[in-house]
Residue, then its C-alpha position, 0 to 999 in steps of 0.5 A: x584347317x584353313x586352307x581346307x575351309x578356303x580352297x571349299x570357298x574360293x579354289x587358290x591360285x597357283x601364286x597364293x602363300x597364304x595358308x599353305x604349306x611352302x618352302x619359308x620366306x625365300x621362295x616368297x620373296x623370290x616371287x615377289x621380286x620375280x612379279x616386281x621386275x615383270x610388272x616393270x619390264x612390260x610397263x604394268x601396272x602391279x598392287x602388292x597386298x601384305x596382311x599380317x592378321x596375327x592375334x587379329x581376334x584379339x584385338x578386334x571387337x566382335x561387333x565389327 
């Protein structure tokens, strides 16, 4: 449902994981580690987001 109501608002990057159907956290880490070492070896800078959003309608109040 997500990833239907997502890909609607905003078309997802070939990169993006969240959402989607992938083959577990190896392949995710893999690219991680993939990004990391090019950001280093071409001397770029990199900003790496993790959002871990479980139960985050539970615990945050509906006036925010």
């Amino acid at each position: 449902i997500l990833t239907v109501r997502l890909t609607k608002a905003c078309p997802l990057k070939p990169r993006q994981r969240g959402f989607i159907k992938a083959a577990g956290c190896s392949e995710n880490l893999k690219l991680l580690q993939t990004i990391i070492r090019s950001a280093k070896k071409n001397h770029r800078p990199l900003v790496v987001v993790f959002m871990d959003i479980a139960k985050a309608f539970d615990t945050v109040s509906h006036e925010h």
